[in-house]
C-alpha positions as CSV (number, residue, x, y, z in Angstrom):
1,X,0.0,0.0,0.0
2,X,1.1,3.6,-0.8
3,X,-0.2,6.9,-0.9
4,X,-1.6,7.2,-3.4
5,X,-4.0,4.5,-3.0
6,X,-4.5,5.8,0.3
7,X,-5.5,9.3,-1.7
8,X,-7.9,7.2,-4.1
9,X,-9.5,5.5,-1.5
10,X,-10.5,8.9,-0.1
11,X,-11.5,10.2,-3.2
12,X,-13.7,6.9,-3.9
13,X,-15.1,7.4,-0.4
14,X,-16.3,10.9,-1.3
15,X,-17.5,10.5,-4.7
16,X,-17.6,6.8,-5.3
17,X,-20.6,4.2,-5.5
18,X,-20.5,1.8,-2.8
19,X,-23.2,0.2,-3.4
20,X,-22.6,-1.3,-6.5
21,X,-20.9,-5.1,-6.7
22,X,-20.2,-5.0,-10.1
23,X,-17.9,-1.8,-10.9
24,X,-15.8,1.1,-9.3
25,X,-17.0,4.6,-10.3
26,X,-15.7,8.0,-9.2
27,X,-17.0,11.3,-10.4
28,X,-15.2,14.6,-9.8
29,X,-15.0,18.0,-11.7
30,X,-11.5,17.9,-11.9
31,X,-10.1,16.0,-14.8
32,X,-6.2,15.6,-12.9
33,X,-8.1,14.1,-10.7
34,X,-9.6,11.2,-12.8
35,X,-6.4,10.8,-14.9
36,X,-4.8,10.3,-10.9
37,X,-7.3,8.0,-9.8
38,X,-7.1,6.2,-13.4
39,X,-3.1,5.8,-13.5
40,X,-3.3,4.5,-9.4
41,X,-5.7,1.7,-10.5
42,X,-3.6,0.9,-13.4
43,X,-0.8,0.2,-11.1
44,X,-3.0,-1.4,-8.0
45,X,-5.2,-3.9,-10.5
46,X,-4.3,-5.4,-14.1
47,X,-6.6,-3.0,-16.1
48,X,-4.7,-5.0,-19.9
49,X,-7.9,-6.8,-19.9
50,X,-10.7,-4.6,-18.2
51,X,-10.9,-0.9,-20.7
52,X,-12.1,1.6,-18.4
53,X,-14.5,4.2,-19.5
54,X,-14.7,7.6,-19.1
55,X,-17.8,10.0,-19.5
56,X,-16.6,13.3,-19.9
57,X,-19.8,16.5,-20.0
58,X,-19.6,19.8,-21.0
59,X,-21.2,22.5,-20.9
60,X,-20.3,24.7,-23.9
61,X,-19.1,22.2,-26.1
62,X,-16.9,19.4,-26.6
63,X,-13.2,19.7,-25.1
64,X,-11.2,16.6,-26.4
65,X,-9.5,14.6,-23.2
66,X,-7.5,11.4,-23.2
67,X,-6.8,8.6,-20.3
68,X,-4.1,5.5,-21.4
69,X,-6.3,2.7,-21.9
70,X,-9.5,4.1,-21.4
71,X,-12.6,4.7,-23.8
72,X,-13.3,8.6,-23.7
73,X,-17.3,9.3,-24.4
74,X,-18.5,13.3,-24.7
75,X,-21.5,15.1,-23.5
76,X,-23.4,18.1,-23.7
77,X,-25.0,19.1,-20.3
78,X,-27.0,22.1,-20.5
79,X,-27.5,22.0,-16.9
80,X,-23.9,22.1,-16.1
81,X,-21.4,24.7,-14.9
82,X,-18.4,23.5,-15.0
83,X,-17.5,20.1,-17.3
84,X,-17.4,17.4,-15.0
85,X,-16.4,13.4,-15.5
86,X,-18.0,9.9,-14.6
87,X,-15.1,7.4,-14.9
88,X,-16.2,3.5,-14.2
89,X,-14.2,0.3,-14.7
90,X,-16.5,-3.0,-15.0
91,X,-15.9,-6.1,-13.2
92,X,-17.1,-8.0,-10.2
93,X,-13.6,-9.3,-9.4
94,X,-11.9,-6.0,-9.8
95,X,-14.8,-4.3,-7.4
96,X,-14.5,-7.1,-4.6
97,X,-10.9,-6.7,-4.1
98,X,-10.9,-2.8,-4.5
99,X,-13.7,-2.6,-1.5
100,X,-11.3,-5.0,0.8
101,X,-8.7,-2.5,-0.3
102,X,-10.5,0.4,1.0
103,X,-11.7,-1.4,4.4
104,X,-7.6,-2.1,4.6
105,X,-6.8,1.4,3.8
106,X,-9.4,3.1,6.5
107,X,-8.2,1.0,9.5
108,X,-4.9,2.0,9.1
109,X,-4.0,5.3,10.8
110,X,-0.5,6.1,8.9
111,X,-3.0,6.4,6.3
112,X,-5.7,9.1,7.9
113,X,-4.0,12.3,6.0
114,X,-4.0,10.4,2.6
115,X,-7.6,9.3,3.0
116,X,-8.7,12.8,4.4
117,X,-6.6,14.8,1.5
118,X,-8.2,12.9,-1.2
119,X,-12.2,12.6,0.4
120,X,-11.6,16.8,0.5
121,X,-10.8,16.6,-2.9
122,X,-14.4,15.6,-3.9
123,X,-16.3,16.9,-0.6
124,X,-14.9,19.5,0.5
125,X,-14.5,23.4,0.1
126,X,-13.0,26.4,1.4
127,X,-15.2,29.1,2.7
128,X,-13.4,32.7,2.2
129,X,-15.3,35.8,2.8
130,X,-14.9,39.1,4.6
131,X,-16.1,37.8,7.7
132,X,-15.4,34.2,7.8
133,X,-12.5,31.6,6.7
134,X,-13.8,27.5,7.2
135,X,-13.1,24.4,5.9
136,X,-16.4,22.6,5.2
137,X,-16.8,19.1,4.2
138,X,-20.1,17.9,3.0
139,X,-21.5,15.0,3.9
140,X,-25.4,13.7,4.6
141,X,-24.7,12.1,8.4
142,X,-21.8,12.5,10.0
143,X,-20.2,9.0,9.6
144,X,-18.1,7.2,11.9
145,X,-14.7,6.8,10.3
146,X,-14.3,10.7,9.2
147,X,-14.8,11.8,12.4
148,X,-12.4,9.2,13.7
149,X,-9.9,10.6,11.5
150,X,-10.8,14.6,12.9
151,X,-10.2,13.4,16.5
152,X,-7.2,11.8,15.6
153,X,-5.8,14.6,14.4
154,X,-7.5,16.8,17.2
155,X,-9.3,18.6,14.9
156,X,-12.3,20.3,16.4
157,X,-15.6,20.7,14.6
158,X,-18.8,21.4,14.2
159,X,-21.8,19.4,12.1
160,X,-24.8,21.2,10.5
161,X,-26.9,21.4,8.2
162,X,-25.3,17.9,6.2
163,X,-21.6,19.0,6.6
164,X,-18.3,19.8,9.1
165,X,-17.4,22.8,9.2
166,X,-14.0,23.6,10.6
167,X,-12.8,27.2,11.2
168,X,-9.8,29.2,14.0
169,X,-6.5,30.1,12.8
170,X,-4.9,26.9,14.6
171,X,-7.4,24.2,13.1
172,X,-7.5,25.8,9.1
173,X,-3.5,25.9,9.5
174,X,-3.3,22.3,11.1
175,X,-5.2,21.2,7.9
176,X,-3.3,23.3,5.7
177,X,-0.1,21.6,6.6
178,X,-1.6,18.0,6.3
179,X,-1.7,18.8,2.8
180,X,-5.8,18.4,3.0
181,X,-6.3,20.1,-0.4
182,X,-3.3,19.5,-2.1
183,X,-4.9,17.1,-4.5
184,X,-7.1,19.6,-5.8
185,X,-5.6,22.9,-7.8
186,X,-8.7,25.1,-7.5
187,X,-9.2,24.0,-3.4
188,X,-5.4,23.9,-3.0
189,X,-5.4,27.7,-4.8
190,X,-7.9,29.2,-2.3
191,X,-6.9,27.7,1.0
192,X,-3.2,28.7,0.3
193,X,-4.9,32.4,-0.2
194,X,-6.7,31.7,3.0
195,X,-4.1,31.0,5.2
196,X,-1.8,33.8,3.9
197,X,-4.9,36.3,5.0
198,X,-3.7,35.3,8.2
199,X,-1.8,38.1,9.9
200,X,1.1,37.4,12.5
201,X,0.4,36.2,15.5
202,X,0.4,38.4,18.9
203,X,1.6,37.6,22.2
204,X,1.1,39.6,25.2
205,X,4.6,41.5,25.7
206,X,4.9,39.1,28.7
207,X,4.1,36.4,27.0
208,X,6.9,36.9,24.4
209,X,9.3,38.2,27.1
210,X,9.4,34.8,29.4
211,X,9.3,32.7,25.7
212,X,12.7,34.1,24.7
213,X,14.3,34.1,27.8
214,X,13.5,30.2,27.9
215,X,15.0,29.8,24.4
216,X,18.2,31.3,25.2
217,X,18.9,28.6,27.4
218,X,21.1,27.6,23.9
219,X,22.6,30.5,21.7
220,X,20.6,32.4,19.7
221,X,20.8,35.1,16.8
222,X,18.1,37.4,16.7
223,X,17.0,36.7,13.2
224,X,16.7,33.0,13.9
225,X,14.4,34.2,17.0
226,X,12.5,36.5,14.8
227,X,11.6,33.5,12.8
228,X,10.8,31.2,15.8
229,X,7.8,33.6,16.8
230,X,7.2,34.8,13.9
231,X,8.1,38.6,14.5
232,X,9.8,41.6,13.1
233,X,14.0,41.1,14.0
234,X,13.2,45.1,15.7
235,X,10.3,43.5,17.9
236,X,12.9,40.6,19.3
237,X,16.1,43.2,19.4
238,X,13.4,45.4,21.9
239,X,12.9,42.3,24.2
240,X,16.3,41.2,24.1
241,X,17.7,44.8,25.3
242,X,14.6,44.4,27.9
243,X,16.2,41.4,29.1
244,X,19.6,43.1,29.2
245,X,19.1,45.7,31.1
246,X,17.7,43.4,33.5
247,X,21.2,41.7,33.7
248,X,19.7,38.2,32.9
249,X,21.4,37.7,29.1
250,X,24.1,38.5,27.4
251,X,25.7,38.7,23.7
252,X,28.9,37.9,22.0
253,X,30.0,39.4,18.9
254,X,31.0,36.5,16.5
255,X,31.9,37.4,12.8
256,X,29.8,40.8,13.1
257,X,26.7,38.4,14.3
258,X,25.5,38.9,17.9
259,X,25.1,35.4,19.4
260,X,22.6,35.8,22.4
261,X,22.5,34.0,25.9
262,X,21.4,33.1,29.3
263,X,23.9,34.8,32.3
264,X,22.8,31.6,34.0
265,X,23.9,29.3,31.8
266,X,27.2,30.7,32.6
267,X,28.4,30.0,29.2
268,X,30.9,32.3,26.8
269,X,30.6,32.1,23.1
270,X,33.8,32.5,20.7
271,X,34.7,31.6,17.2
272,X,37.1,29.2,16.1
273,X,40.0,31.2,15.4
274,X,39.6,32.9,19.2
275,X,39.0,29.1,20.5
276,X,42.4,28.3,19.1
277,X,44.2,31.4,20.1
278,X,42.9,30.5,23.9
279,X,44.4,27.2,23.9
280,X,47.7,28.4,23.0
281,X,47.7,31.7,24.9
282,X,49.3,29.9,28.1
283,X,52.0,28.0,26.3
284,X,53.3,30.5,23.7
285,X,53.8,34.4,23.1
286,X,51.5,36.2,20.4
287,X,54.5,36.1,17.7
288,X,54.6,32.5,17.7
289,X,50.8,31.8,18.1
290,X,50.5,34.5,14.7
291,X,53.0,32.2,13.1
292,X,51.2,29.1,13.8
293,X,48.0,30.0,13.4
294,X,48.6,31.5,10.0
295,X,47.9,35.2,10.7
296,X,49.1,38.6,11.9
297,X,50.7,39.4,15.4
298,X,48.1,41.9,16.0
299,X,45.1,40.0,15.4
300,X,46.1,37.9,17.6
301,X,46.8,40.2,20.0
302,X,43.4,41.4,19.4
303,X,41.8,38.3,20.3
304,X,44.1,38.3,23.7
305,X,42.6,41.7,24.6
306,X,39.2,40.1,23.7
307,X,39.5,37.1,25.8
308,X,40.6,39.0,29.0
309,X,37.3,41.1,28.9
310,X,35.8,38.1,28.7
311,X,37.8,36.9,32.2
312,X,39.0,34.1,30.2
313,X,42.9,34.8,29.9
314,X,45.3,37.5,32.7
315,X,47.7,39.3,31.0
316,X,51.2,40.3,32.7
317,X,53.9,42.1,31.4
318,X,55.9,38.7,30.4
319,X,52.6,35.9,30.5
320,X,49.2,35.0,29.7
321,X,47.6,33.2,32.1
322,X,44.4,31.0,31.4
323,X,42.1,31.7,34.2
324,X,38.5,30.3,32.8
325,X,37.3,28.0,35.5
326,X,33.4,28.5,36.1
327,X,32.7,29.0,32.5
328,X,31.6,26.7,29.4
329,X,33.3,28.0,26.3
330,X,31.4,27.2,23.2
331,X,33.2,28.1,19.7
332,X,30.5,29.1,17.1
């Protein structure tokens, strides 16, 4: 089992017949998603044998379409808005082992996305509106294994009036990221545009405040933070100065980067080249560190000057003395 079956059998579920014994039919508005359905049987069953058939109706005339393997028949439907497509393979043998398939698929929970992405691709829709963004699925009752698959996901919902209708910033975006409509262009298309209506979220400055200060139990940079909580880099350099003045974090400058963290984490960040100019400090003057190191006498002096503000080196006039004894250095 894959996916993709996984996908059909959702599909099937939506717009399928279940009670027939004697073929599989599906019917959706979205040719992609016949030819996906089609090509997934071809690889599930031996179709050589068995020609599907496709009825294909439209509204303002005919619109050639082709599926491997499959007999194409055309329709006018007056009634019709949109063209829309009735695809059917016959056989009793082929029908009893796809409807074990699907009883497989739906007890399987590594499987709930996959069945819930392809049953929204032929029941559901995306409400967008001035004054309301939902996710509605329709369906007549609200049967047993769909909402199995909304608790299990903790998605929390509402039935009325023959369908779920899901709606809140957390639930749309949970679905969003289960790829619930990604099967569908059009759906896909409009729930994208929904979720980017979505503004930033906003923490009480408190709320943000005590956040931070519990991420910087690690180093930080305050574009990384930015991202975490999605804000503006300016809103997180205001809380981090906040926390600053109040003595409880620090920053190192690293490469022109300031690395943030926790004074209680008694830690003290440096780069590479400063990590290895601190082990050798003790043992051997600047000149000979330079030398060794590759680089010029006063860099490295530089870096000795940097290191005793830091408490991590004592400079005499004749030795350097490495005095680092309650902190953790970390090279970045």
């Amino acid at each position: 089992m894959d996916r993709a079956i996984a996908e059909c059998v959702g599909l099937w579920l939506a717009e399928g017949d279940n009670k027939t014994k004697r073929e599989i039919t599906l019917t959706n508005n979205e040719f992609l998603i016949i030819a996906f359905f089609h090509n997934t049987l071809k690889k599930l069953f031996d179709l050589e044998n068995k020609v599907p058939r496709l009825y294909a109706y439209f509204p303002d005339g005919k619109k050639p379409v082709s599926l491997d393997n499959c007999k194409v028949n055309y329709y006018f439907d007056v009634r019709a808005n949109k063209p829309y497509y009735i695809y059917r393979i016959c056989s009793v043998s082929l029908t009893k082992r796809w409807h074990k398939t699907v009883e497989n698929i739906k007890q399987n929970k590594l499987f709930y996305a996959d069945i819930l992405r392809g049953f929204f691709a032929g029941e559901g829709n995306v409400k967008l509106s001035k004054k309301s963004y939902a996710i509605r699925i329709a369906q007549k009752n609200p049967v047993p294994w769909l909402v199995d698959i909304l608790n299990y996901f903790k998605i929390k919902f509402i039935f009325k009036r023959r369908e779920f209708v899901i709606w809140g910033r957390q639930q749309l975006e949970l679905l969003h990221n289960l790829g619930i409509a990604d099967l569908h262009p059009a759906k896909k298309a409009k729930l994208d545009l929904l979720i980017s209506k979505y503004k930033e979220y906003h923490f009480s400055p408190h709320y943000l405040k005590a956040k931070v200060y519990e991420s910087l139990k690690t180093p930080q940079r305050n574009i990384n933070l930015a991202k975490k909580f999605n804000r503006s880099t300016d809103r997180l350099l205001e809380v981090l100065q906040e926390l600053k003045k109040e003595n409880r974090v620090d920053y190192f400058q690293i490469k022109n980067q300031a690395h943030w963290i926790r004074k209680d984490q008694n830690k003290v960040l440096i780069s590479k080249r400063e990590k290895e100019v601190l082990d050798l400090a003790a043992f051997k003057n600047p000149c000979k560190i330079a030398k060794e190191l590759n680089t010029k006498k006063h860099r490295v002096i530089k870096i000795i000057n940097k290191l005793t503000n830091y408490g991590l080196l004592i400079q005499s006039s004749e030795t350097v003395e490495n005095t680092n004894k309650d902190h953790e250095v970390i090279s970045c």
